[in-house]
C-alpha positions as CSV (number, residue, x, y, z in Angstrom):
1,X,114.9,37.6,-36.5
2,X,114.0,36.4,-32.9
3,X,113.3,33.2,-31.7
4,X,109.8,33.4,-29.4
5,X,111.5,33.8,-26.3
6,X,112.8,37.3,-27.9
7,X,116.6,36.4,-28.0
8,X,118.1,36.9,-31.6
9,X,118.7,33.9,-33.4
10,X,122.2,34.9,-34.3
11,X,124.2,38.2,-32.9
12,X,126.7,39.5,-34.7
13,X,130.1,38.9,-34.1
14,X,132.3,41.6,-32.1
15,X,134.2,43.5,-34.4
16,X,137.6,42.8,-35.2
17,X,140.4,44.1,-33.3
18,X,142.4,46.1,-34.6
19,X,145.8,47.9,-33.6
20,X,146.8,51.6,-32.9
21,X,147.9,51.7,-36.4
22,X,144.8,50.1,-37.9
23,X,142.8,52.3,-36.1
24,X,144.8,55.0,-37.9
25,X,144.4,53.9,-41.3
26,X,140.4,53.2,-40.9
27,X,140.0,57.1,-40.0
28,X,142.3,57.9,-43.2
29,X,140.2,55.5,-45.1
30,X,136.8,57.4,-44.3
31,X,138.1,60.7,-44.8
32,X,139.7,62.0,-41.9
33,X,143.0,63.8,-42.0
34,X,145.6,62.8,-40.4
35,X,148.6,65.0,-40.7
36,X,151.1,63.0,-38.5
37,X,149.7,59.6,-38.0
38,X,152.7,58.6,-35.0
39,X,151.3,61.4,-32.8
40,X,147.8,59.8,-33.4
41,X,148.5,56.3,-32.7
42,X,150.3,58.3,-29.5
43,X,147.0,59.6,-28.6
44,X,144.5,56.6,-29.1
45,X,147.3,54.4,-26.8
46,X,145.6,56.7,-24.2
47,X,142.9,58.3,-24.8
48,X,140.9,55.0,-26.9
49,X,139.4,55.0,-30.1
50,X,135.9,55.0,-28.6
51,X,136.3,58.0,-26.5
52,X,137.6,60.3,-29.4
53,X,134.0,59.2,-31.4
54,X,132.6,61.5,-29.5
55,X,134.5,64.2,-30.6
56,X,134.4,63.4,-34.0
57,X,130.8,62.7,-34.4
58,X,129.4,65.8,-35.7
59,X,131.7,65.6,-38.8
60,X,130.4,62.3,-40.0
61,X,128.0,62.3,-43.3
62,X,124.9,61.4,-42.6
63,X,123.1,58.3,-44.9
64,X,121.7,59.2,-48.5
65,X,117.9,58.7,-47.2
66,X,119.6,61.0,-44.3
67,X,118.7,58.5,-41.5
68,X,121.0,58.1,-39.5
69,X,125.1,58.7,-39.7
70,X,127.5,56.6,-42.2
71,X,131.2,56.4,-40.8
72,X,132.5,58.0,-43.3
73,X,133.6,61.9,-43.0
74,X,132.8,65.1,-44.0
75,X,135.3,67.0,-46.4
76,X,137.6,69.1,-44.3
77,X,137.8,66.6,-41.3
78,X,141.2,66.4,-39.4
79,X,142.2,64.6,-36.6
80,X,143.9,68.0,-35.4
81,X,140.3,69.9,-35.3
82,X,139.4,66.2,-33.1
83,X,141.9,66.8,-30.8
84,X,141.2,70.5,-30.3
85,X,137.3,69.6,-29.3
86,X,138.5,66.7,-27.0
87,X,141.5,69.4,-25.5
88,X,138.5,71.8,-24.7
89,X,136.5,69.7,-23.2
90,X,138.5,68.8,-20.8
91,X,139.1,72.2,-19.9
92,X,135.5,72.3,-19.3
93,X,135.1,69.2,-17.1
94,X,138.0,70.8,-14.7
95,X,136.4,74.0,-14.8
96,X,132.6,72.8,-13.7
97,X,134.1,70.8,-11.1
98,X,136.3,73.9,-9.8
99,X,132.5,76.0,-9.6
100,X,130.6,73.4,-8.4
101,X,132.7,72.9,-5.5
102,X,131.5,75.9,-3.5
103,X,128.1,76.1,-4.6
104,X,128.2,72.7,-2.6
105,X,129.7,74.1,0.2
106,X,127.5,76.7,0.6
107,X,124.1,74.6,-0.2
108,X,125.4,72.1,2.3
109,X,125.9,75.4,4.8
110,X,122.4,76.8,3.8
111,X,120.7,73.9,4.1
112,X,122.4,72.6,7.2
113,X,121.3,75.8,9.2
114,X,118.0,76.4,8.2
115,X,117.0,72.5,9.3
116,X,119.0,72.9,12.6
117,X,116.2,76.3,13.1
118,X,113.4,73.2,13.5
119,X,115.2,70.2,15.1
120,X,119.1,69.8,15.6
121,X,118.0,66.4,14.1
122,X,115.3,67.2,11.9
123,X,116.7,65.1,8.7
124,X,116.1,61.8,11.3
125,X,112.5,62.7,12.0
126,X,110.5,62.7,8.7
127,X,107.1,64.0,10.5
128,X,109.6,67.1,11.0
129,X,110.3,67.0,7.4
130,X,108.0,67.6,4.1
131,X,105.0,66.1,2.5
132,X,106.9,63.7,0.7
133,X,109.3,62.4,3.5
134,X,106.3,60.7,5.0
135,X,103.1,58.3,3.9
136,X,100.9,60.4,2.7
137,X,97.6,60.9,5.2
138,X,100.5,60.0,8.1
139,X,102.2,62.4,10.5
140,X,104.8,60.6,10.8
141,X,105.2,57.4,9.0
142,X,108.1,57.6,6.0
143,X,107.7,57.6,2.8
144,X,109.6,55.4,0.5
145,X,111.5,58.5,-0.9
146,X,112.8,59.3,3.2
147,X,113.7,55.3,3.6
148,X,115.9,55.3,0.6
149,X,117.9,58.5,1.4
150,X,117.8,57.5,5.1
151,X,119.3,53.8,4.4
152,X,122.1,55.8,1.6
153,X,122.5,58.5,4.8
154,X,123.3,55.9,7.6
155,X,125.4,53.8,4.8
156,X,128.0,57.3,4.2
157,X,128.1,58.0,7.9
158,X,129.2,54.4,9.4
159,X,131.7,54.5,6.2
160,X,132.7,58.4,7.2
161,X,136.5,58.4,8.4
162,X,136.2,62.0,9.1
163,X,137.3,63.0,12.6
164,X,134.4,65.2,13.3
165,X,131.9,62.1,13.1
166,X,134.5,60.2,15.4
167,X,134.6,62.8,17.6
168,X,130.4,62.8,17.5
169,X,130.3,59.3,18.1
170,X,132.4,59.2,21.1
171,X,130.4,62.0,22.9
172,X,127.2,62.5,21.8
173,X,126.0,59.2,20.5
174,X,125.0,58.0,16.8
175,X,123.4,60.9,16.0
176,X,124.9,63.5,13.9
177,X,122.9,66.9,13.9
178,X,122.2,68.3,11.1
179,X,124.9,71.1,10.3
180,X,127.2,68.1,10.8
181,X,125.6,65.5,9.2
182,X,125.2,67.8,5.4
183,X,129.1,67.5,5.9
184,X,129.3,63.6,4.6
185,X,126.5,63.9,2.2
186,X,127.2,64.1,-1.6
187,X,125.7,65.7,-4.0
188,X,122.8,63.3,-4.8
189,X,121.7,62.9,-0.9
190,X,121.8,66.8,-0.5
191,X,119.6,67.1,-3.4
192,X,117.4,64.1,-2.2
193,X,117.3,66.1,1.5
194,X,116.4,69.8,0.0
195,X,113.7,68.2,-1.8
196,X,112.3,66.0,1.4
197,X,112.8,69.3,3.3
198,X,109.6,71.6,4.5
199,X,108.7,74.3,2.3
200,X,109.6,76.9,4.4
201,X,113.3,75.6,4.2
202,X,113.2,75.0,0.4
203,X,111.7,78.2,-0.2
204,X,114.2,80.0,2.4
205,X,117.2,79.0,0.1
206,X,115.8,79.4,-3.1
207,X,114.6,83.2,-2.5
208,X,118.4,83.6,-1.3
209,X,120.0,83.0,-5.2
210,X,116.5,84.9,-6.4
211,X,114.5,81.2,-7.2
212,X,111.6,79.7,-6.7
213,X,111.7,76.5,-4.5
214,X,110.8,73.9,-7.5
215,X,113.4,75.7,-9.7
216,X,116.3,75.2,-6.8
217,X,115.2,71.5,-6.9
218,X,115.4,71.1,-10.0
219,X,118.7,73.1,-11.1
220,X,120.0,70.9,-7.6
221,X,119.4,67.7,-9.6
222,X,120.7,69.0,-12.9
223,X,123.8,70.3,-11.2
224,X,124.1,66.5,-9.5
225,X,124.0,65.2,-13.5
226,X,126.6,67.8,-14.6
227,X,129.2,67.1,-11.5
228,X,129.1,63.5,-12.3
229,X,129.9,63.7,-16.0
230,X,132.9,66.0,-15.1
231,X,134.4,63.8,-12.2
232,X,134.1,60.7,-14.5
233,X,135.1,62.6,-17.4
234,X,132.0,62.3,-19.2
235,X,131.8,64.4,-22.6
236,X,130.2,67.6,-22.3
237,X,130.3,70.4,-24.6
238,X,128.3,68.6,-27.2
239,X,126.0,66.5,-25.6
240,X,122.1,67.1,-25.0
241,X,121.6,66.6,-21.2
242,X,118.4,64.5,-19.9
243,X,117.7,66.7,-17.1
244,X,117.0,70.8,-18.1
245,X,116.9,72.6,-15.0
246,X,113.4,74.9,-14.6
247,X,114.2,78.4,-15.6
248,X,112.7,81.7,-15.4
249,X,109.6,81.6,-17.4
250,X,109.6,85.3,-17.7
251,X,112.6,87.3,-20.3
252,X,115.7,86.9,-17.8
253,X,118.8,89.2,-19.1
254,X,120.6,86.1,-17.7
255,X,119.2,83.2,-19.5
256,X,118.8,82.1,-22.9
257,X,115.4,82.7,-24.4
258,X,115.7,79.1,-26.9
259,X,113.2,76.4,-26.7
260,X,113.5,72.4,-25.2
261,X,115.8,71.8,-27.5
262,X,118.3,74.3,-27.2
263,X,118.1,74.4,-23.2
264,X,118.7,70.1,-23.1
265,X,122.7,71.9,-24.5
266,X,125.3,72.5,-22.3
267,X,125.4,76.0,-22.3
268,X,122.4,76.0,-20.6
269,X,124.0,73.8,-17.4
270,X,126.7,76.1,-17.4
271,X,124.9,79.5,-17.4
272,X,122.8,77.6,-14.2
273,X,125.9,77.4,-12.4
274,X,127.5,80.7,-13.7
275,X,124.7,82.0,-12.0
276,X,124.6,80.3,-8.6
277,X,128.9,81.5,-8.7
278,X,127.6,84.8,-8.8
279,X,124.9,85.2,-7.1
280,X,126.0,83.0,-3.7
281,X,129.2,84.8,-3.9
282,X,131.2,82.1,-4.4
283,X,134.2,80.7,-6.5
284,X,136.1,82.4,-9.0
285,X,133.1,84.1,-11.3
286,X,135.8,84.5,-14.1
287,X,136.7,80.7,-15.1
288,X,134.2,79.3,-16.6
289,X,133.5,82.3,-19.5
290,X,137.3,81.7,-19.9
291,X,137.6,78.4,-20.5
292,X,134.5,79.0,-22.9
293,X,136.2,82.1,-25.0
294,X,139.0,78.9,-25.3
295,X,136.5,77.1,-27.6
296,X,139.0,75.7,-30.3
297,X,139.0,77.5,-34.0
298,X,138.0,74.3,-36.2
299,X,136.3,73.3,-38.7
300,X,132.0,73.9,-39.2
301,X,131.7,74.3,-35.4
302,X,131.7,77.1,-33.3
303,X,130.7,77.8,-29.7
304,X,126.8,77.8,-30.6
305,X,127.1,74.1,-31.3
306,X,126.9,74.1,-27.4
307,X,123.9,76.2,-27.1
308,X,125.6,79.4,-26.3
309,X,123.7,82.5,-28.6
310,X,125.5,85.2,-30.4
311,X,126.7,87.6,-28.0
312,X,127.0,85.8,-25.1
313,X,130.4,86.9,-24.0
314,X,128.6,90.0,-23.6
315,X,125.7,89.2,-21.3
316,X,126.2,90.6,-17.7
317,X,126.4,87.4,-16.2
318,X,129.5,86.2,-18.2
319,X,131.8,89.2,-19.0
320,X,134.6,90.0,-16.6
């Protein structure tokens, strides 16, 4: 019940704390197996309880009425086959960080150059820019989408302690031109600028990886999503992802044909940036399908629990 200002009358209490060896016992208690409880309590003094859920979630029973998920476990469930999942996914985080890495580079490059054709400082000058980097009905006036990326832009150069911008500062000015300035931009403010960026520019870089200019944009923001799981180790092998980057609407030898719901799985961020490895010419094209042929033997889950279909390992874009 709420009072009328909408705050609940009474909140639960937290739950009760309990120790590494209490923790233990409630997983034995709802089923799990535990074959050497030491080496568990080992692992939840650094990995916490509350990370390994994660990992453990698809082998909880779901509720009678089968809404929702009870705590207790399904038949089978070991705390081995938990570690395994947990083991593998970080295998994965290291391994999308390691690819994404150059695809950065080079869409930093790419994008970088093809600015600098217009304006050495095109990114400061939003009637040189897109549509959407300015008011709309004014030439040069900018948009609310420009001023934020502007004011986050300004914010990473003053902070930048890289010798280049030092080096800028002291003989040309304030200014940072644009094959320069892509250098102290992450992720997020590269994607921000690609999409603030003419048409000719998008569309440039996106026919280079064999796109169209909305699908670069997107699978730029998806990628931005996937990076920051990974560098703040994030799960990922079994989670459905908010953003779905635009794919080829057409039958692509290179993309999974499933619907929403399969594509919102990880194997379809992965295959994105499988693809951009390949196609840009960059990174080691070999690590991520071998990190995913690692996918742990364990109980009622296998590698299509990520999305990945039957025969993937044998797709062009994934075998050696």
């Amino acid at each position: 019940m709420r009072t009328d200002g909408g705050v609940p009358e009474r909140e639960r209490p937290p739950k009760v704390f309990q120790t590494y060896s209490e923790q233990v016992r409630l997983l034995q208690s709802r089923g799990m197996q535990v074959a050497d409880p030491a080496l568990a309590e080992s692992v939840l003094r650094t990995t916490n309880y509350y990370r390994l859920s994660g990992y453990w979630y698809p082998y909880r029973r779901r509720h009678l009425d089968g809404e929702g998920m009870s705590n207790t476990f399904l038949e089978g469930t070991s705390f081995d086959d938990v570690m395994a999942l947990y083991e593998f996914d970080a295998r994965l985080r290291a391994a999308v960080l390691a690819a994404l890495g150059p695809i950065e580079l080079a869409m930093r490059a790419l994008l970088g150059h093809e600015l600098g054709r217009i304006d050495p400082c095109a990114h400061l000058e939003p009637r040189l820019l897109g549509p959407t980097a300015r008011v709309q009905g004014s030439a040069a006036e900018p948009s609310l989408q420009y001023r934020r990326w502007f004011t986050r832009h300004a914010e990473d150069v003053r902070c930048s302690r890289e010798d280049f911008v030092a080096h800028h500062r002291e003989h040309y000015g304030s200014k940072l031109p644009i094959w320069a300035a892509v250098e102290v931009m992450d992720w997020g403010s590269l994607s921000a600028l690609y999409r603030l960026s003419p048409l000719k520019v998008q569309t440039v870089l996106a026919e280079s990886v064999g796109l169209s200019s909305a699908q670069l944009g997107s699978w730029l923001k998806s990628m931005n999503m996937l990076r920051n799981y990974a560098a703040h180790q994030g799960r990922m092998y079994n989670r459905v992802y908010t953003l779905v980057p635009k794919l080829p609407r057409s039958a692509h030898p290179d993309f999974p044909a499933g619907g929403e719901d399969e594509n919102a799985r990880c194997f379809t961020q992965l295959t994105v940036v499988q693809y951009l490895v390949r196609t840009l010419g960059v990174g080691k094209a070999r690590l991520l399908p071998a990190v995913l042929r690692s996918f742990p033997s364990v109980a009622r889950l296998d590698i299509t629990s990520m999305g990945a279909p039957d025969g993937w390992e044998r797709q062009s874009l994934w075998s050696s």
